[in-house]
N, C-alpha and C positions, 0 to 999 in steps of 0.2 A: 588780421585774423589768421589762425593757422587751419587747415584743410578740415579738420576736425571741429573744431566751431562753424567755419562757414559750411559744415555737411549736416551740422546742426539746427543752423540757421534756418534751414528748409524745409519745410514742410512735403512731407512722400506722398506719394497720392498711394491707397492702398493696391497691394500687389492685385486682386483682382482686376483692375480696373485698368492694368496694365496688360494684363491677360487680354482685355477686351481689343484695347488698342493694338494690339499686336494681331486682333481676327484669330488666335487660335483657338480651334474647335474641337478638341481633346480634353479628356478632364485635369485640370491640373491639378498637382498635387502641393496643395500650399504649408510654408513653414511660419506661420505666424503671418501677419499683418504685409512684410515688404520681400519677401521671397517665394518661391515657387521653383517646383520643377515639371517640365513639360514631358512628359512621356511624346515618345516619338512617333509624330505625326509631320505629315509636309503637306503643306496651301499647295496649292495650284501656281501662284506667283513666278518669274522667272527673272528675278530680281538682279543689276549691276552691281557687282564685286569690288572693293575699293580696300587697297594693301596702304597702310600704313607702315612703312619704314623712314629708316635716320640713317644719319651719318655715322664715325664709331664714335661710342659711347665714350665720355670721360668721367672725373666725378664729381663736374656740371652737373651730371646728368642731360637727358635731351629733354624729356615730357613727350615720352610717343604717347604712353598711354593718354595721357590729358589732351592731347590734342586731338586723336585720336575720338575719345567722348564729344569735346567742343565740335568737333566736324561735325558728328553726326547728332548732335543738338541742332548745327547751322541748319543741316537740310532738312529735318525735320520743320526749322522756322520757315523754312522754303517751301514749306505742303511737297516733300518729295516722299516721304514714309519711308523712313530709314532703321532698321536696327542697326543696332551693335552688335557682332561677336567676338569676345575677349577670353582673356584665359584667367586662370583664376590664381589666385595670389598664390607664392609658398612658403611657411613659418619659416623656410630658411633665412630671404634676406628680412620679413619682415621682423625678425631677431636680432639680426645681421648687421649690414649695414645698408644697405641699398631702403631696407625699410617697407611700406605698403605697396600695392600695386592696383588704387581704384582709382588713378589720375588725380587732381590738385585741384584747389582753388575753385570758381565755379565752376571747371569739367570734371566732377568725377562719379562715378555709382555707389549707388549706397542699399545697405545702410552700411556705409565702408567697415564698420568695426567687423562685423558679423562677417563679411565678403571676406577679410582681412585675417580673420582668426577661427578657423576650423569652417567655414562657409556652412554648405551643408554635408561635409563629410565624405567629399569624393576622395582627397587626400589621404584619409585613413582608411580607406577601405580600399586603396590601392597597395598601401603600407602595408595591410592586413592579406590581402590576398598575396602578394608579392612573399613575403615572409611566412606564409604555409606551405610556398611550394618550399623555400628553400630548407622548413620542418622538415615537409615529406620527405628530400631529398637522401637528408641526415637520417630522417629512421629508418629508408628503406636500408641503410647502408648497415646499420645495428642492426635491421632484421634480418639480416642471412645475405643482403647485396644480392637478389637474384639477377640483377638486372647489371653484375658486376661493373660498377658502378665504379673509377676511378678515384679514391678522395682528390689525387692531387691535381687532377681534372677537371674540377667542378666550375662550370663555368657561369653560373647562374647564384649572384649573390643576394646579400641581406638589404633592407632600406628602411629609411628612416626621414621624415620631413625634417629634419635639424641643420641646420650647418654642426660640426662635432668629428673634429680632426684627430679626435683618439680612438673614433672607428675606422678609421680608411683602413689599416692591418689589426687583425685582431686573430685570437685563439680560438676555436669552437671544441667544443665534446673535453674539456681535460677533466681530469678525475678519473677513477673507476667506475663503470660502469655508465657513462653518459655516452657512449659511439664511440669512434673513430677519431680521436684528436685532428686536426687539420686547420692550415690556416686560410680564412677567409676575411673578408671586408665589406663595406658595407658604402653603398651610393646613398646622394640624396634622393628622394621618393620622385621628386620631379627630373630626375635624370634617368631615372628607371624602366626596361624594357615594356613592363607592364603598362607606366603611365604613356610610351608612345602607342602600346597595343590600344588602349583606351583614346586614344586622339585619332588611328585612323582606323579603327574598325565602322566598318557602314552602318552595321547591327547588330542583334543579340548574335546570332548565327556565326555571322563573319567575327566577331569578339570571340566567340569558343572555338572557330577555326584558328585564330592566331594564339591561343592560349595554349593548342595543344600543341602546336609548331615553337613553343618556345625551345632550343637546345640547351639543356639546361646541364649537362655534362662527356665525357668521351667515357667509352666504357674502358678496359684493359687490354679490347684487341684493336682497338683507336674507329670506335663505331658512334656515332654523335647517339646518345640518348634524349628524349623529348619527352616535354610535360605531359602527353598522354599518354605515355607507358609507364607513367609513374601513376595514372589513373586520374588525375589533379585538376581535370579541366572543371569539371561539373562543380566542385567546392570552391574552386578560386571565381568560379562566374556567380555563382551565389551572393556573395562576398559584393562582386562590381555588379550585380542587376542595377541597384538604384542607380548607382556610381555614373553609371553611361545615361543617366537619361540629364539632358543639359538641365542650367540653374537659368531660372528669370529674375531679373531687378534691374533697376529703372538710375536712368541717372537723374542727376540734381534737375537738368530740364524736362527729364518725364520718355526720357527717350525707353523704350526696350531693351534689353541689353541681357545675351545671353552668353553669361559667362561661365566654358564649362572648359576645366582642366586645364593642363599648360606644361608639357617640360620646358624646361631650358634649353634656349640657343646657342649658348654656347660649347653645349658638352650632349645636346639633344637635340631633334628636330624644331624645336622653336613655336610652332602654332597651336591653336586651341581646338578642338575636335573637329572633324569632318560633319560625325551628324548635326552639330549645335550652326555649322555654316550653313550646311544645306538648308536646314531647317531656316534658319533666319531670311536663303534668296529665296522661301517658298512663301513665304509674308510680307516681302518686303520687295519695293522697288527696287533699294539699294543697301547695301549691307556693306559697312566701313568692319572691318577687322585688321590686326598687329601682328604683325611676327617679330620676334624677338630682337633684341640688341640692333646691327646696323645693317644695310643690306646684304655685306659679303655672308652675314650668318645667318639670319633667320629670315630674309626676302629668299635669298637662295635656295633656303631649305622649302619656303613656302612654294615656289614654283617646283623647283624637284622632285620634291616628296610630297606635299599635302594635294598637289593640286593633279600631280601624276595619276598619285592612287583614291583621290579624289572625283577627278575627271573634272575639275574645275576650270574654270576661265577666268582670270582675271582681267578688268575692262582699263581699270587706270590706276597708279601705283603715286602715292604722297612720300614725299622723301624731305625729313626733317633735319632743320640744322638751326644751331644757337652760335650766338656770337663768343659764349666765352667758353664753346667748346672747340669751336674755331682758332681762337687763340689758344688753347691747351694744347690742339695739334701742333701749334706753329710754335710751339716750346717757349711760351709764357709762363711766368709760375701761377701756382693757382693764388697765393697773396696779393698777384700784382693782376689779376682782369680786373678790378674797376678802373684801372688806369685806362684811358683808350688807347688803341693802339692798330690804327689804321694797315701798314702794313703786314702786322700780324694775324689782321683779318684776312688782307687779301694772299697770304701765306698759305695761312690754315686750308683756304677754300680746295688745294689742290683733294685735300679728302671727300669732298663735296663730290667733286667734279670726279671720282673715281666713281664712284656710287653711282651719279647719274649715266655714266659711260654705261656701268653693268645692267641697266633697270634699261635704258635706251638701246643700246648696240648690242648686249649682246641676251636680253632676253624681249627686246622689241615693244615695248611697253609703251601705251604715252605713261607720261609723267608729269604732275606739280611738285614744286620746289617751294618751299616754304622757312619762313625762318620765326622760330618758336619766341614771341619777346619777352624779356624779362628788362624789369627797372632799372638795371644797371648798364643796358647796352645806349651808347651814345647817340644820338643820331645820325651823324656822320660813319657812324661806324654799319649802323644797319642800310644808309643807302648807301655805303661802297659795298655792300653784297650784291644790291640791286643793279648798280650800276655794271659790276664787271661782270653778273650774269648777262645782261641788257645784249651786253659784247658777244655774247654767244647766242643770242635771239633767245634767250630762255628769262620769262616772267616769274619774279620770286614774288612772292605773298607775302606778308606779313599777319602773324594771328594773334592775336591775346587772349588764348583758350582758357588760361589761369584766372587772370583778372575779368573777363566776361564772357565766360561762356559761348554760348553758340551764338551771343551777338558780337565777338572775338572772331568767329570764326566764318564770318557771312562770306567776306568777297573770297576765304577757301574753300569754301563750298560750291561758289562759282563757279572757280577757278576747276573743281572736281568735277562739277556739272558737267563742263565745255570738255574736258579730259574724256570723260566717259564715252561718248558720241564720238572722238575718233576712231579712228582705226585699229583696233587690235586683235585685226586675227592672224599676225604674223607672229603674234607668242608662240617663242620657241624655248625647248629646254638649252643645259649648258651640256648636255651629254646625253646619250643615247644609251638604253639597259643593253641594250648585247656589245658595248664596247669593254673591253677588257677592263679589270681593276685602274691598273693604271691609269690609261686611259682616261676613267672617270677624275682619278684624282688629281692627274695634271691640268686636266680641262677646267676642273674646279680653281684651283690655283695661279694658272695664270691668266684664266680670261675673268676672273671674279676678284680674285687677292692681286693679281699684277706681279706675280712671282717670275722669277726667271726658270724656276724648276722644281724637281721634289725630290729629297735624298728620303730615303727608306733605314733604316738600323736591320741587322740580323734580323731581330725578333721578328720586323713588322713583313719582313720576305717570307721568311717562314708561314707567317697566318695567312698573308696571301696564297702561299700556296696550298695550303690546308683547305681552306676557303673554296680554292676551283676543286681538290680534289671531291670535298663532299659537295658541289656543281649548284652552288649558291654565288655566283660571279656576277648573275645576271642580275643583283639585287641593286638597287639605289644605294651612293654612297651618303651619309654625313659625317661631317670632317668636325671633332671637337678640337675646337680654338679659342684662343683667348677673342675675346669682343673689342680689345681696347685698340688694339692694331691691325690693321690689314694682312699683316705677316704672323708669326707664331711667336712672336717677342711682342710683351705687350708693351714693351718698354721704347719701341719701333714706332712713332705717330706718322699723324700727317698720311702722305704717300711716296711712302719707304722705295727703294728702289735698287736692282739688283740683288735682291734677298730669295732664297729657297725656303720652301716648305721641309721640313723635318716631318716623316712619319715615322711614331714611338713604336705605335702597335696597330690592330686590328682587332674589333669586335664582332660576330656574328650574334645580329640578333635578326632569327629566322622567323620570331612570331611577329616582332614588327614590320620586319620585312625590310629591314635595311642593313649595310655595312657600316660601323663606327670605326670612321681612322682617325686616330688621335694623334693631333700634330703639339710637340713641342710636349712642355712638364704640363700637362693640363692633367688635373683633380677632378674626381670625378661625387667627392666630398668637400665642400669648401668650409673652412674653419671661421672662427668666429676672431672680428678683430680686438684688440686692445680694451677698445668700453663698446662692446654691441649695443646696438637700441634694446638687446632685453634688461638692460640695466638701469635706463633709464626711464622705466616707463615705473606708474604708479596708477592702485586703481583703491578707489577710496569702500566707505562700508554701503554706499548707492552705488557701487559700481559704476563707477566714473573712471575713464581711462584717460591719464592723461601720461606726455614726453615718447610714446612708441611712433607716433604720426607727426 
């Protein structure tokens, strides 16, 4: 059965009812039958934090999110009262190629289509509000530029939920009488400064404080201008009132699951709102949530930045690994994994064992190890992971969150239980905010990527310096890189070694409150391949979707 009939297969219990189970005591505001939104209120609860990350991604794929679900199906079988907090899909890959984002098989939330395609609309109304400042920006500049306004300085661009590589450079204002010609480009919506303001704004308040601190251009005497002197805070919070309050829906086992927002990890911070977390430890014992791609990008980002300005604690951290992504490190071809291939297991692992170094030694974490099964892994092949874990005193799991759900995923839920009740309050960051730019980035680099160093281009010395001069140094860095390699080559698997960081450039994004250093050719718009999943999908005259899932 594919993800879509077996999502079918199940009967939802209505979204009220899910409202119940969760104890929230706020009016919710329902969309039909299996969704809702909770306007923001917090339980009294003081619920354990539980980080789902992987190894690097290949295209295996891992199944963070599915497994991810499955856990927190496990311990809810466990009478532990678990939500989920997840992020919400975005029409990019789900056009793309990477495809949906509500987990597989019997782990995932539904009613996926709905989750999957426009949810409830936080997407476009980030789209929407992101793309009125960058109106404002243009007309203030056609009405007289009081605010002399640089065109060629505009730092604050267009977005759009698409994957669509014939916007990365584009023309704006040509003709007579449309502005100021100028050229500008265009991010995808979940790479967009807006949608990190909307992940870690606390509240309404704090969301119009970061809206008006966006820089959204230099003037002509090199003075940063900001979204509230273009007056733009008040219209563009209109726009996200609804946007910021988190979504509820339930997975296929009935678990809670509040999936609200998401950039991308690898070109953005990686996790899914602060309020939709907070809000899930104040109901909830325990609260399993994802950060993006593998740990060097979106566990990293999770401690540094969500949890920074969060004030978060994380208790125990799950670190995913598959066998035939394991062999895709150790430079198998992707034809030849149903072959077994014992040594190429125990190859691959060196990627593994990177990850767990970062999540253990150097942000102190306990940690479970876990290996995602799929049909084609041999048996011999999944206990040599066991085994040469064994050798390092470290207990791998095995789940089948795909095939059974959160009774797939019982003995890792244990295995979280027993994690959770250790020790962790030696969680430490990778760097400290009054350490210089540098600083931050080497630290990122070699004790997380395994780099031997960071070479900088003109450009990216330059922004640096621009950066301390308007005395924004002290911000959190996040490094856009590819997901597929530990280094800035994604063409680099396994655990590369002797390799540098390249930084291209530098971003100032003051409303979110971070620094973007972009290592290597990374896109900040990613295009669409050869036959995207929008080509294959068909939806009948009952509107029946079928070939996109």
């Amino acid at each position: 059965m594919t993800d879509l009939e077996i999502a079918n297969s199940v009967k939802l219990k209505n979204i009220k009812k899910i409202v119940k189970k969760l104890h929230y005591k706020g009016d919710a505001i329902f969309y039909g039958n299996y969704k809702a939104k909770l306007p923001i209120k917090y339980g009294k609860k003081k619920g354990k934090l539980i980080l789902v990350t992987a190894i690097n991604p290949t295209k295996m794929g891992i199944g963070k999110t599915t497994v991810a679900i499955g856990l927190a199906d496990a311990l809810n079988k466990l009478k532990k009262r678990c939500t989920l907090a997840l992020r919400e899909p975005s029409l990019g890959p789900v056009f793309g190629v990477k495809g949906g984002a509500t987990g597989g098989g019997y782990s995932q939330i539904a009613p996926m289509e709905d989750i999957n395609l426009h949810f409830n609309g936080d997407f476009h109304a980030i789209t929407s509000a992101n793309n009125l400042l960058c109106s404002l920006i243009d007309n203030h500049i056609y009405q007289g530029n009081e605010l002399n306004i640089d065109p060629n300085r505009i730092l604050f661009h267009r977005c759009i939920d698409l994957n669509d590589r014939a916007l990365r450079e584009v023309t704006v204002a040509q003709g007579k009488k449309n502005g100021v010609e100028r050229k500008d480009s265009f991010t995808i919506t979940a790479a967009s400064e807006i949608m990190a303001i909307m992940c870690l704004a606390t509240d309404f308040e704090n969301l119009k404080e970061r809206l008006g601190n966006i820089a959204v251009a230099y003037s002509k005497d090199n003075k940063l201008i900001y979204a509230r002197d273009l007056k733009a805070v008040d219209s563009m919070a209109i726009l996200l009132k609804d946007a910021l309050i988190p979504n509820l829906v339930q997975t296929l086992g009935e678990t809670p699951a509040l999936v609200h927002l998401g950039p991308f990890a690898n070109i953005a911070h990686g996790c899914n709102s602060i309020v939709a977390t907070k809000m899930a430890l104040s109901y909830s014992n325990y609260v399993v949530t994802e950060a993006g791609f593998g740990a060097d990008l979106g566990a990293e980002k999770f401690f540094d930045v969500k949890c920074r300005v969060g004030n978060l604690h994380p208790n125990a951290v799950v670190i995913i690994a598959t066998i035939g992504a394991l062999k895709l490190h150790a430079g198998v071809k992707y034809e030849d994994l149903k072959i077994e291939n014992i040594q190429a297991v125990k190859s691959g692992m060196a990627n593994l064992y990177s990850h767990i170094n970062t999540i253990y030694n150097e942000f102190k974490l306990p940690f479970v190890v876990t290996l995602n099964k799929y049909e084609t892994d041999s048996p011999d092949e999944i206990m040599t992971v066991v085994r040469e874990l064994e050798k390092m005193d470290i207990k791998c799991v095995i789940n089948d969150a795909w095939g059974k759900g959160g009774e797939g995923c019982l003995e890792l839920a244990k295995a979280v239980l027993f994690a959770s009740e250790l020790d962790s309050s030696h969680f430490d960051y990778i760097y400290d905010l009054d350490e210089k730019i540098e600083s931050k980035i080497k630290k990122i680099a070699t004790k997380v990527y395994g780099a031997s160093g960071v070479i900088y281009t003109d450009k990216a010395k330059e922004q640096i310096k621009e950066i301390k001069k308007q005395k924004y140094d002290n911000l959190p860095i996040v490094i856009a890189k590819t997901q597929y390699s530990l280094s800035d080559d994604p063409k680099l698997l396994n655990k590369p070694k002797g390799f540098k960081i390249t930084i291209s450039d530098l971003e100032l994004k003051s409303g979110a409150g971070f620094i973007v250093a972009i290592a290597g050719n990374m896109l900040l718009m990613p295009g669409l391949g050869k036959t995207p999943n929008a080509v294959n999908m068909t939806i009948d005259k009952n509107y029946k979707i079928s070939g996109l899932f």
